[in-house]
MARLUM-816797 format. One record per atom (N, C-alpha, C): residue in one letter; y, z, x. Coordinates in pm, whole numbers, padded with zeros to 5 digits, always signed. Example, Ala and Ser with C-alpha at 12.3 -4.5 7.8 and 13.67 -1.06 7.14 Angstrom:
2
a-00569+00780+01319;a-00450+00780+01230;a-00330+00780+01320;s-00225+00708+01285;s-00106+00714+01367;s+00003+00787+01290;
This chain:
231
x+14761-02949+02744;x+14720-02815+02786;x+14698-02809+02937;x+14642-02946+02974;x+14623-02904+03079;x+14756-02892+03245;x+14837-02957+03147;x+14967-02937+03239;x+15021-02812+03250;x+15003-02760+03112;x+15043-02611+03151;x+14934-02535+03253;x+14833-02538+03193;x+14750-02499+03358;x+14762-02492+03491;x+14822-02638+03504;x+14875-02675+03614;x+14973-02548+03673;x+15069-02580+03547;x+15229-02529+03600;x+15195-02360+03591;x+15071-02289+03548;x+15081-02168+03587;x+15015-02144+03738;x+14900-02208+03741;x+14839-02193+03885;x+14965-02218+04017;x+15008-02318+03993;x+15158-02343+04028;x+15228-02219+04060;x+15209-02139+03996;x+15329-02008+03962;x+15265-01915+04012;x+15116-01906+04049;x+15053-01842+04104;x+15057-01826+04273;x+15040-01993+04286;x+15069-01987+04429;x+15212-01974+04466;x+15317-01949+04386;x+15418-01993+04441;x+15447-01821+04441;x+15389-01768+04335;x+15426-01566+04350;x+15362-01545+04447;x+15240-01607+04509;x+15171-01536+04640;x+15260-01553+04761;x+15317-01714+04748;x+15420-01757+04899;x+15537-01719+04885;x+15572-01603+04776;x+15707-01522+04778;x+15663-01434+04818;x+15548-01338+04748;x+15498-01183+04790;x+15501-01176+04954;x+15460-01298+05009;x+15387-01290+05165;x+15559-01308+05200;x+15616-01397+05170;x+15737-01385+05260;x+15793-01250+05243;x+15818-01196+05156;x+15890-01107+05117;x+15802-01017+05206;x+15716-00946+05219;x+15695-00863+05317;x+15660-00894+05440;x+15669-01073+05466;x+15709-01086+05641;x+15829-01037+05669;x+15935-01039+05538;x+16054-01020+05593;x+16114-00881+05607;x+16061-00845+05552;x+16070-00647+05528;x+16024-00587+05668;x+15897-00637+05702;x+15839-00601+05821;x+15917-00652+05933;x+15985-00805+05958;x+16100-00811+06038;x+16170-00700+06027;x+16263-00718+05922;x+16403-00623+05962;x+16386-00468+05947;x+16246-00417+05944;x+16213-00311+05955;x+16189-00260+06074;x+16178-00366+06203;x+16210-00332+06357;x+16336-00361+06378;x+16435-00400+06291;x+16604-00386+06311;x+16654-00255+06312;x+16685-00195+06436;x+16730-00075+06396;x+16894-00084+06372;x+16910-00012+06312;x+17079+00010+06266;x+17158+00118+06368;x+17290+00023+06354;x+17355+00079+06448;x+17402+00213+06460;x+17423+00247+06320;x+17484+00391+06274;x+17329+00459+06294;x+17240+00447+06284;x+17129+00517+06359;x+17060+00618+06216;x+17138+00568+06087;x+17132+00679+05963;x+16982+00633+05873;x+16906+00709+05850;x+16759+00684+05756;x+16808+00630+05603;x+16671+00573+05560;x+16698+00519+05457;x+16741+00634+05322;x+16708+00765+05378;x+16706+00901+05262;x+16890+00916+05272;x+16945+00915+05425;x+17111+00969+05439;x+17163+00839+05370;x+17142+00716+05362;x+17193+00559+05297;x+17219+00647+05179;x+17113+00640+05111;x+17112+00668+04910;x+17213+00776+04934;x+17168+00862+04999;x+17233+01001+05017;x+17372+00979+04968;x+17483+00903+05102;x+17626+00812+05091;x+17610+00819+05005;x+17570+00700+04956;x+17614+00572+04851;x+17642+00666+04691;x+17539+00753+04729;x+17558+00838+04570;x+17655+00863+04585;x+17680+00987+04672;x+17831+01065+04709;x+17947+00982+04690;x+17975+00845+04725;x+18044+00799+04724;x+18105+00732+04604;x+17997+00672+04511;x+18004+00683+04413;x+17983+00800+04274;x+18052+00858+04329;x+18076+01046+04267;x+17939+01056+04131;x+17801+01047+04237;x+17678+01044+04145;x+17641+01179+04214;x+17610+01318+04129;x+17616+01424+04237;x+17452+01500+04102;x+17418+01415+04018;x+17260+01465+03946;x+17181+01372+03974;x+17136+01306+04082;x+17072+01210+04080;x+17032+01260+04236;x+16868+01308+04258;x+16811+01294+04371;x+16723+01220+04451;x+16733+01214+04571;x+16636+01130+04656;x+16550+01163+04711;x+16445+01106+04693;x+16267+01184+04745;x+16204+01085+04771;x+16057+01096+04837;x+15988+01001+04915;x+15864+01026+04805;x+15826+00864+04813;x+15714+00848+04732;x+15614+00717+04830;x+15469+00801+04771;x+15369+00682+04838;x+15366+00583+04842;x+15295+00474+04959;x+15317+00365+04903;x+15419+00244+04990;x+15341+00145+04972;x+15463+00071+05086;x+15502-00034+04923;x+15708-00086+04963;x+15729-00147+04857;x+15763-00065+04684;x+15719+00071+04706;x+15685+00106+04606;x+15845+00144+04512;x+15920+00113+04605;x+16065+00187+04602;x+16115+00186+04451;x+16127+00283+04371;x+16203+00220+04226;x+16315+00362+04219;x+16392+00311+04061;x+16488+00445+04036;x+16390+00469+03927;x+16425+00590+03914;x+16363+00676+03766;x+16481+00722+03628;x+16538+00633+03570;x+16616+00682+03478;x+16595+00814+03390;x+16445+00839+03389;x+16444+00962+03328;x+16454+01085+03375;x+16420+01100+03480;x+16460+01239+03536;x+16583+01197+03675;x+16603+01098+03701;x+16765+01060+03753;x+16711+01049+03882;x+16565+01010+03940;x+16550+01001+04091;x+16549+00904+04174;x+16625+00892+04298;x+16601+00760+04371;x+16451+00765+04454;x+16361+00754+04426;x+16232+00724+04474;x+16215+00540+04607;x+16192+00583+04727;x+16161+00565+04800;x+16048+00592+04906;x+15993+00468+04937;x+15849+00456+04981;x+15841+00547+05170;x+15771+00571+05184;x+15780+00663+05316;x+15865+00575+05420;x+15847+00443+05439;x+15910+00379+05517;x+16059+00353+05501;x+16094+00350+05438;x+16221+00327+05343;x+16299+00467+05375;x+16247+00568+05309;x+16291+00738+05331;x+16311+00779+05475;x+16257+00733+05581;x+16234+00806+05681;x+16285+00660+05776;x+16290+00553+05775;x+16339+00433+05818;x+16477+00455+05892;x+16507+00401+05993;x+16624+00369+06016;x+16653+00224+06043;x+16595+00141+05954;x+16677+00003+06003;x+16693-00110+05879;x+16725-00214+05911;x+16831-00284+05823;x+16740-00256+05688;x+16583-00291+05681;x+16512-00283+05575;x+16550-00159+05480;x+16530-00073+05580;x+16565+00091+05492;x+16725+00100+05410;x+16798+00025+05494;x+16945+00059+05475;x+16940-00005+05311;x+16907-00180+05306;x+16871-00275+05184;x+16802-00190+05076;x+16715-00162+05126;x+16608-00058+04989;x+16716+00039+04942;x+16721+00147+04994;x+16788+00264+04968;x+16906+00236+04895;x+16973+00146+04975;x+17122+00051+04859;x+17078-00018+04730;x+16997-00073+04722;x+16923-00091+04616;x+16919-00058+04506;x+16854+00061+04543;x+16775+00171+04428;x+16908+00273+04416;x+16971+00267+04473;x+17104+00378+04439;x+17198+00223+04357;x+17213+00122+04357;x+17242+00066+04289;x+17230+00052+04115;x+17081+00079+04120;x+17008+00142+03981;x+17077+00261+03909;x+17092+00346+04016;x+17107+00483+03960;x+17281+00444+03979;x+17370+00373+04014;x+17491+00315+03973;x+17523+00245+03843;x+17406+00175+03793;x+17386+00115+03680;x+17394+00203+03571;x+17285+00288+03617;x+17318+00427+03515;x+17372+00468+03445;x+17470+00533+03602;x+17592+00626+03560;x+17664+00567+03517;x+17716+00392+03466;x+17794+00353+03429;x+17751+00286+03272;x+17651+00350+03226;x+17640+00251+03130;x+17581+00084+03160;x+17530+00038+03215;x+17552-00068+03245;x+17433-00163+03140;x+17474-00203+03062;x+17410-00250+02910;x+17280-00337+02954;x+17270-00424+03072;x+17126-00479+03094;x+17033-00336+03109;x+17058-00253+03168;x+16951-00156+03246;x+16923-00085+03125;x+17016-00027+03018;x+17006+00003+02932;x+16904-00048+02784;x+16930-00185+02804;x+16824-00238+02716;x+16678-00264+02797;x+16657-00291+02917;x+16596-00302+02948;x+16503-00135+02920;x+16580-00037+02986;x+16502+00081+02977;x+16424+00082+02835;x+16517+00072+02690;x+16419+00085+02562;x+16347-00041+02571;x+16349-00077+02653;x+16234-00190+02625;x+16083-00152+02652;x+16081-00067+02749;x+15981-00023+02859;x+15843+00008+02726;x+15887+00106+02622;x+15774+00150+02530;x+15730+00048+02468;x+15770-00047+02436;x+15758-00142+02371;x+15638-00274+02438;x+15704-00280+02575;x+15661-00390+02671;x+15505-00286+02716;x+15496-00162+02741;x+15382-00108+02746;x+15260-00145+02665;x+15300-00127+02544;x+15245-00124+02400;x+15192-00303+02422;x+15229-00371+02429;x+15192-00526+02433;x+15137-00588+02509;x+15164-00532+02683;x+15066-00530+02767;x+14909-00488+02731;x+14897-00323+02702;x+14768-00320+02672;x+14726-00395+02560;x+14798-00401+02456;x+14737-00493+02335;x+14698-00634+02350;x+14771-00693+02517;x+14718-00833+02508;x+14596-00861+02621;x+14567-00701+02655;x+14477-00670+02748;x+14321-00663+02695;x+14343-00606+02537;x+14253-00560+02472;x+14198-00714+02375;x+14270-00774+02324;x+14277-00865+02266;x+14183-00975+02372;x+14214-00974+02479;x+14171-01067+02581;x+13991-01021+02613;x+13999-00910+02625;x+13826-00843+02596;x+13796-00849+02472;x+13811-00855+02384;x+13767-00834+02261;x+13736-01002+02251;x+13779-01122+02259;x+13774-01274+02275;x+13699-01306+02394;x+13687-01196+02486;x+13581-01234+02592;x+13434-01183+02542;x+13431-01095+02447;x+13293-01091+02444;x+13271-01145+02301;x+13196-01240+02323;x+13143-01278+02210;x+13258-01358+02038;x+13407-01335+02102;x+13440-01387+02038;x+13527-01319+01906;x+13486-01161+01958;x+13488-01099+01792;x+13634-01094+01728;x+13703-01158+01812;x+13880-01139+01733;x+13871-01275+01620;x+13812-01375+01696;x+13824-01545+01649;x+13741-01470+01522;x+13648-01370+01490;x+13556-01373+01390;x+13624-01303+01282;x+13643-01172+01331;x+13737-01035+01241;x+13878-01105+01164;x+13903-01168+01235;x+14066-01220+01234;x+14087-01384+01242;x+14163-01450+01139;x+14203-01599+01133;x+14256-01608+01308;x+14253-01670+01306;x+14265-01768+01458;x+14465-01773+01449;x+14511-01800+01392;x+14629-01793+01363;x+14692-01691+01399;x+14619-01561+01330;x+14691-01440+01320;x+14723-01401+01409;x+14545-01395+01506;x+14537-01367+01704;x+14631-01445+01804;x+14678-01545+01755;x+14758-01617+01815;x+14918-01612+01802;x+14909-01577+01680;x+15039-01492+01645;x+15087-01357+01702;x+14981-01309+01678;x+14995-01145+01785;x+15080-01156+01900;x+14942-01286+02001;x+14967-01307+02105;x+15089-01373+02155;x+15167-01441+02062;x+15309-01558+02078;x+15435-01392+02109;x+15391-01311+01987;x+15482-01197+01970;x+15504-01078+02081;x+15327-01050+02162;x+15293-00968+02273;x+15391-01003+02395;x+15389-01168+02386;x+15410-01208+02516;x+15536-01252+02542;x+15577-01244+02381;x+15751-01284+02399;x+15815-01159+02446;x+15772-01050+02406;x+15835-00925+02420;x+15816-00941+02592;x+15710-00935+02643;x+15675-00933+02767;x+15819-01018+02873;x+15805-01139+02816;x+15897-01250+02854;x+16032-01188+02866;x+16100-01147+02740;x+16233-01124+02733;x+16215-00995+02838;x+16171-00922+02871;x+16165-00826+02961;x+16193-00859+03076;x+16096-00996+03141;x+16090-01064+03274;x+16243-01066+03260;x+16334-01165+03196;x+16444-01208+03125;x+16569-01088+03176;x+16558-01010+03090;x+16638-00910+03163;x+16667-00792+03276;x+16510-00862+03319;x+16491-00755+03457;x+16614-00834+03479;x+16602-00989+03526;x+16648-01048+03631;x+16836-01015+03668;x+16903-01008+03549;x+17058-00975+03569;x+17039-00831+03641;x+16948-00701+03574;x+16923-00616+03618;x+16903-00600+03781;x+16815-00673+03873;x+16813-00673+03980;x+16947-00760+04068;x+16907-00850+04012;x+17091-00904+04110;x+17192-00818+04096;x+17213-00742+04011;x+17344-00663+04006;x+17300-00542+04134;x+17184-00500+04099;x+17192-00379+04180;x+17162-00442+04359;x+17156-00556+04347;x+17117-00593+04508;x+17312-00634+04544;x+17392-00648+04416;x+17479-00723+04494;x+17622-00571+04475;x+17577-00441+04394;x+17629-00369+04400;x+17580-00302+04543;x+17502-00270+04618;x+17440-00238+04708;x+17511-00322+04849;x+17465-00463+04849;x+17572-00534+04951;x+17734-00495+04929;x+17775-00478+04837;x+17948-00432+04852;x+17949-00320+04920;x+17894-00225+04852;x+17887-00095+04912;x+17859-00113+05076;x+17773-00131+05117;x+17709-00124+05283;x+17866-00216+05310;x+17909-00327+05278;x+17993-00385+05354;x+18112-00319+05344;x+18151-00306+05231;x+18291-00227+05235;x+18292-00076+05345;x+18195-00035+05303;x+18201+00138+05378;x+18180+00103+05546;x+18092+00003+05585;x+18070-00033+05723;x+17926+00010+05753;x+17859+00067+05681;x+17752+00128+05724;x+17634-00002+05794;x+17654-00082+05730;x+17619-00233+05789;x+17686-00310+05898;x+17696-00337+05983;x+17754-00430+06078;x+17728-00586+06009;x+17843-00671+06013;x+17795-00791+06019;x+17655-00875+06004;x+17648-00887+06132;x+17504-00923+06176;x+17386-00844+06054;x+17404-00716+06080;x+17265-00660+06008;x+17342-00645+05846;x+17411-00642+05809;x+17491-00733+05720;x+17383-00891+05633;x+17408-00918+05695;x+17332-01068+05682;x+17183-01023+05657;x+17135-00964+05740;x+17032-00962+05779;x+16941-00916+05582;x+17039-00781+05574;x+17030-00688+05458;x+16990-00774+05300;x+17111-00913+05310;x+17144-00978+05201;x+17009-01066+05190;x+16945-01124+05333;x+16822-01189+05369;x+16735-01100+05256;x+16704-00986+05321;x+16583-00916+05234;x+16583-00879+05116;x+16725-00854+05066;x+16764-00853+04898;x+16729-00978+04816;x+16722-01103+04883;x+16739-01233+04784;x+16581-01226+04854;x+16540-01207+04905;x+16375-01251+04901;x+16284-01145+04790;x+16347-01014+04779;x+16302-00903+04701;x+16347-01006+04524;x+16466-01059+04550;x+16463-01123+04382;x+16423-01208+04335;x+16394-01314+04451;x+16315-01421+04432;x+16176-01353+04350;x+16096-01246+04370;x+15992-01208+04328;x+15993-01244+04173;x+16136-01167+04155;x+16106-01140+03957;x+16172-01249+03900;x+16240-01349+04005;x+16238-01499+03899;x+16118-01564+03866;x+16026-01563+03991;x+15887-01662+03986;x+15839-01579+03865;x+15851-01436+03813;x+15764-01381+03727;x+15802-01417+03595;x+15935-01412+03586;x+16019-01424+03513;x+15968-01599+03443;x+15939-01712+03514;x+15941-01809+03534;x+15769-01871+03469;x+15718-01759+03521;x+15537-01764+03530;x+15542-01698+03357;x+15572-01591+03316;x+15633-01558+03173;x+15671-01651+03089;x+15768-01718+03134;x+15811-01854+03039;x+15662-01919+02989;x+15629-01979+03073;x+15552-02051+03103;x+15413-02051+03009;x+15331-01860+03019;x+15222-01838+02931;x+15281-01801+02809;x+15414-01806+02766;x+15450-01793+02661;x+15449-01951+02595;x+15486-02043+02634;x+15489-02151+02633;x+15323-02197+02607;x+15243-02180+02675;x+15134-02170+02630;x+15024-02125+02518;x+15055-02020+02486;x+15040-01932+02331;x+15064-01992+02212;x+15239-02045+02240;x+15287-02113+02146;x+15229-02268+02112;x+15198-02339+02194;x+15088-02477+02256;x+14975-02420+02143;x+14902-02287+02218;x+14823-02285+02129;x+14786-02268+01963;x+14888-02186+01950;x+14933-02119+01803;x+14945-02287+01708;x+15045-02370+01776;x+15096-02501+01734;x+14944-02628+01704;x+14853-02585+01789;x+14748-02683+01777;x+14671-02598+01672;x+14674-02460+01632;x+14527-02412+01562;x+14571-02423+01378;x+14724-02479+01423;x+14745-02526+01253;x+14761-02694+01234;x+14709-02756+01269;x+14665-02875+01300;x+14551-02923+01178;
């Protein structure tokens, strides 16, 4: 048990020394200004157009980092810096998240399962939220409920959780590496800030492997536990 301990604290520090790089590096190439001189709102703008996406809008949302797509009402959501940005950071984000909304429009079967996953992965979050208070005070799940069962819950909560981490991950590389074609083929990238772009995309994915990774891991743990309480 206690190696797994190890290997999550492990996973802890190692998501903090991604989080911190990842927004040293954002904050770099966020004083890169781009040569075409275009904001991160005219980027998505393109990239839709170009990819003949003409129901899908772009708007600014609070928040630094906060950048996501919205499959349900079809929006590219971007953080003020990002929207109003003109440099390599903005160009990366905005390609990004119009990458998503490329995924979309094409069917693209990870994003797709991933999306019905979302109600599901909700539902198990709070339940392993509640479960975790309910065992913090006093115990009352271990009492109400065989020890087995709670542990069973929990193997099932967290697998769902897991396979989620699981398929973010094809989910994000596609849209970081549909995003680099685009900027390179059209030119809207130079070379240089080119590079620069692909820099801040693979530090943005590094995020959801370590999670992805840290997931394994307390799942792996559950199961440890589940495995010792029939002993």
């Amino acid at each position: 048990m206690s190696l797994v301990f190890i290997i999550l604290i492990g996973f802890m520090v190692a998501g903090f020394v991604v989080q911190s790089r990842l927004k040293s590096k954002f904050k770099k190439y966020s004083e890169e200004s781009l040569a075409n001189n275009l904001s991160g709102k005219e980027i998505a703008e393109k990239m839709l157009r170009d990819s003949q996406i003409t129901d899908v809008r772009v708007i600014s949302t609070p928040g630094r980092l906060t950048d996501h797509y919205n499959p349900k009402d079809k929006t590219v959501n971007l953080s003020e810096d990002v929207y109003h940005g003109r440099s390599v950071a903005a160009a990366a984000v905005a390609a990004h998240e119009c990458g998503h909304a490329v995924q979309h429009a094409t069917a693209y079967n990870w994003l797709e399962f991933r999306s019905a996953m979302v109600p599901v992965v909700s539902f198990s979050n709070r339940a392993l939220g509640i479960i975790f208070m309910l065992m913090l005070f006093g115990g009352f799940m271990v009492s109400a409920f065989p020890l087995p069962t709670v542990l069973w819950a929990m193997v099932i909560m967290q697998g769902t959780i897991t396979l989620f981490t699981l398929v973010t991950l094809p989910v994000e590389y596609d849209a970081s590496r549909r995003a680099l074609v685009w900027l390179e083929n059209t030119g809207t990238t130079l070379p240089q800030e080119h590079n620069k772009a692909k820099d801040a995309l693979n530090a943005a994915a590094n995020t959801y492997l370590i999670a992805a990774l840290a997931s394994i891991t307390q799942l792996a743990y559950y199961v440890m536990l589940l495995a010792g309480s029939r002993d």
